[in-house]
Backbone bond lengths (Angstrom), bond angles and torsions (degrees), N, CA, C in turn:
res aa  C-N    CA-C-N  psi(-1)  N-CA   C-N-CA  omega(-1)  CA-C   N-CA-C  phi
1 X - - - 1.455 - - 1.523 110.87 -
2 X 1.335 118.73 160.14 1.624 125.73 -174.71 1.656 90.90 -87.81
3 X 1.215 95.38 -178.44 1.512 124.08 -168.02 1.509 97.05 -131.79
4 X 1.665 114.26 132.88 1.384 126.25 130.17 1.224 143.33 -51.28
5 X 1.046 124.08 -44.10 1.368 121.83 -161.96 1.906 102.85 -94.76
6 X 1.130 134.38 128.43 1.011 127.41 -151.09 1.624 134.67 97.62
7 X 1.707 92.37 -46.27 1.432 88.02 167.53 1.689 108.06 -137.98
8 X 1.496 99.52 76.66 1.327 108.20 149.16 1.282 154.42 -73.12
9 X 1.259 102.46 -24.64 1.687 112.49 148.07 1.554 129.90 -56.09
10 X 1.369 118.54 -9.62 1.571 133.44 165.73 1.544 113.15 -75.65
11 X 1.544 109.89 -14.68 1.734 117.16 -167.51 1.561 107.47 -142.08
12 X 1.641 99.92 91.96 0.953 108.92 -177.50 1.750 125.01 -71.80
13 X 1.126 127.29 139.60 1.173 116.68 179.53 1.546 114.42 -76.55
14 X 1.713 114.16 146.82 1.237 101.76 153.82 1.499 136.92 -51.74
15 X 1.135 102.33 171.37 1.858 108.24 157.45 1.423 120.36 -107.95
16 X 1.323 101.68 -13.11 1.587 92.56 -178.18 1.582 98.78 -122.55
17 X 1.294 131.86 4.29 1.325 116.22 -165.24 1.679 97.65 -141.89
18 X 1.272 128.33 168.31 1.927 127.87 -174.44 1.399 88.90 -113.51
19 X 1.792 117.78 78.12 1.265 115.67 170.72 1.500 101.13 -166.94
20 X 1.412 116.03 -176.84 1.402 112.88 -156.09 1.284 109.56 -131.04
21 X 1.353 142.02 140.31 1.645 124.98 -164.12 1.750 91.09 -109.42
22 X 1.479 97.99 153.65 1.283 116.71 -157.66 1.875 100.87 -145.46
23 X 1.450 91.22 100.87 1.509 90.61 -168.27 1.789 128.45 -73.95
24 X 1.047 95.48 10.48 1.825 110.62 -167.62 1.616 96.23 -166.70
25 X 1.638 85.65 144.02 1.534 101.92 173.03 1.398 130.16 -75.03
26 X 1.539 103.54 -13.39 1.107 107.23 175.51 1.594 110.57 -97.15
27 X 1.567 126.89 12.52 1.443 112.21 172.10 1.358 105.97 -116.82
28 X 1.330 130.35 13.10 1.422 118.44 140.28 1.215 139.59 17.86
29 X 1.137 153.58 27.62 1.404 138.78 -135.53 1.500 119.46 -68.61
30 X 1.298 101.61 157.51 1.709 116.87 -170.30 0.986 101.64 -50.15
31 X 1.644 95.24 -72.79 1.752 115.72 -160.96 1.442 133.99 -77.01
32 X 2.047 102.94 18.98 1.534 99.36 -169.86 1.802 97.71 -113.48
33 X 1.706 90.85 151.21 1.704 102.99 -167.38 0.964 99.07 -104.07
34 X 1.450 133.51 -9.76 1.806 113.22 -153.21 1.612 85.17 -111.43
35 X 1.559 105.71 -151.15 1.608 116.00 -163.00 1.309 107.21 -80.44
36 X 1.546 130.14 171.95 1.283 143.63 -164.22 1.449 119.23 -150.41
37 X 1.271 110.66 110.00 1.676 90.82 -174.99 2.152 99.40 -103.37
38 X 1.174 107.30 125.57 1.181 103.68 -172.75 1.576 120.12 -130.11
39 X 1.527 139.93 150.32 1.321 132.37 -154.12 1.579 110.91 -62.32
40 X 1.077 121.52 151.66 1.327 137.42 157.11 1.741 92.23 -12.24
41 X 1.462 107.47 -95.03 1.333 97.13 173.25 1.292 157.29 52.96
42 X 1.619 85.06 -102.17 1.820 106.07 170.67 1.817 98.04 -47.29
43 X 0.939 141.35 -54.73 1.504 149.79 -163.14 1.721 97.34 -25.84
44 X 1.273 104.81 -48.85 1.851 122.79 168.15 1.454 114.40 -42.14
45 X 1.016 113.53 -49.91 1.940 132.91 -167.71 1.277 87.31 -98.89
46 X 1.241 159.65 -86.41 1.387 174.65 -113.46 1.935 88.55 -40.23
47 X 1.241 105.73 108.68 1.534 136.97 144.80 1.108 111.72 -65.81
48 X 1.385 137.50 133.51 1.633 119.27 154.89 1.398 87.92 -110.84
49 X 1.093 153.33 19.78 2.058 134.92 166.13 1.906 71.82 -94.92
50 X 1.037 168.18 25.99 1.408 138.79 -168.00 1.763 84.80 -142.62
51 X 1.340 104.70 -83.41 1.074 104.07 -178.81 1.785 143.35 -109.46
52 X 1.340 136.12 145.13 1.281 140.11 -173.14 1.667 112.42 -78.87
53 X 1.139 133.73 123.01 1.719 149.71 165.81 1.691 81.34 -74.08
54 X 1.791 104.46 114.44 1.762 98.42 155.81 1.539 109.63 -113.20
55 X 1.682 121.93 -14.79 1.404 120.85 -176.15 1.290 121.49 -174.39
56 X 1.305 118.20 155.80 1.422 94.88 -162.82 1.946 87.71 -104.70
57 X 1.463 124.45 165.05 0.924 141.93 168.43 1.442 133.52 -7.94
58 X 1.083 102.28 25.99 2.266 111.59 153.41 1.563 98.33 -126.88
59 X 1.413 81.47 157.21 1.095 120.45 162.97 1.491 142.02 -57.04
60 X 1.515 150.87 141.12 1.474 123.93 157.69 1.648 119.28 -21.43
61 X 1.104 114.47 -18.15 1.793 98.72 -158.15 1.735 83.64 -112.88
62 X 1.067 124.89 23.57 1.839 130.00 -174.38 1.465 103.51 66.76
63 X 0.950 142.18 -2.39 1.683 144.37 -155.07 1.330 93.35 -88.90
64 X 1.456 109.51 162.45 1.492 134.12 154.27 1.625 103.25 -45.58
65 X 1.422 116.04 123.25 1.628 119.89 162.93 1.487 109.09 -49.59
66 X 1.931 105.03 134.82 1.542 94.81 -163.89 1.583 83.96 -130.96
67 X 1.514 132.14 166.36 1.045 133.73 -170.03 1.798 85.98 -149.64
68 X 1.650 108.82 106.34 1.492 94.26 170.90 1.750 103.55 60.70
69 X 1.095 132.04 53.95 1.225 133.19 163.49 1.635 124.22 77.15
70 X 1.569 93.78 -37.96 1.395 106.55 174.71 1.510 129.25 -89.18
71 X 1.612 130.27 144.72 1.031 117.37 -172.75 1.832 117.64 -89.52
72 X 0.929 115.03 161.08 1.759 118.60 176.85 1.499 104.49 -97.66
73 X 1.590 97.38 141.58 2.008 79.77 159.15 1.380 126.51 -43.97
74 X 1.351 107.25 175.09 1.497 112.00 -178.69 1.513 121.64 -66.73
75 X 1.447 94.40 125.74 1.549 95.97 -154.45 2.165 95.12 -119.46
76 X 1.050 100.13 165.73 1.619 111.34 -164.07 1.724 102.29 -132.75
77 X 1.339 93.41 89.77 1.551 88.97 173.33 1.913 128.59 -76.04
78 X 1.536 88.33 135.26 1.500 86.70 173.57 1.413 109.53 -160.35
79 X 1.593 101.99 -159.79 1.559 110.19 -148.31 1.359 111.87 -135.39
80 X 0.798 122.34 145.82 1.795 108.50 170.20 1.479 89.04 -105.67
81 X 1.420 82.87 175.61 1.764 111.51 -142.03 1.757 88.24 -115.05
């Protein structure tokens, strides 16, 4: 698994949501606690003893997840456990 800390410039934050976009299922990182917005995808791999489904693809403000103005594909935020 990838690492957070160090490479935070790989995980961009939203603008509308307190979570981090994560462009592949396989860069996940180990060491991150807070939210995750991650591709359709993961749904394939999806653990539930590992990880928590908290929403599907908006934002706090109900909107499309936006990063810098722009939106990402549909992304599935979650959490590890």
């Amino acid at each position: 698994m990838k690492k957070y800390m160090g490479n935070e410039n790989n995980y961009p934050k939203y603008d509308n949501y307190n979570g981090i976009n994560v462009n592949r299922t396989a860069d996940i990182p180990a060491d991150y606690v807070g939210y995750m917005g991650v591709p359709i995808t993961f749904l394939n791999k999806y653990n539930p003893d590992q990880f928590e489904i908290i929403k599907f693809r908006k934002g706090d403000d109900n909107k499309d997840l936006a990063i810098n103005g722009k939106n990402p594909y549909f992304r599935i935020i979650i959490k590890a456990k």
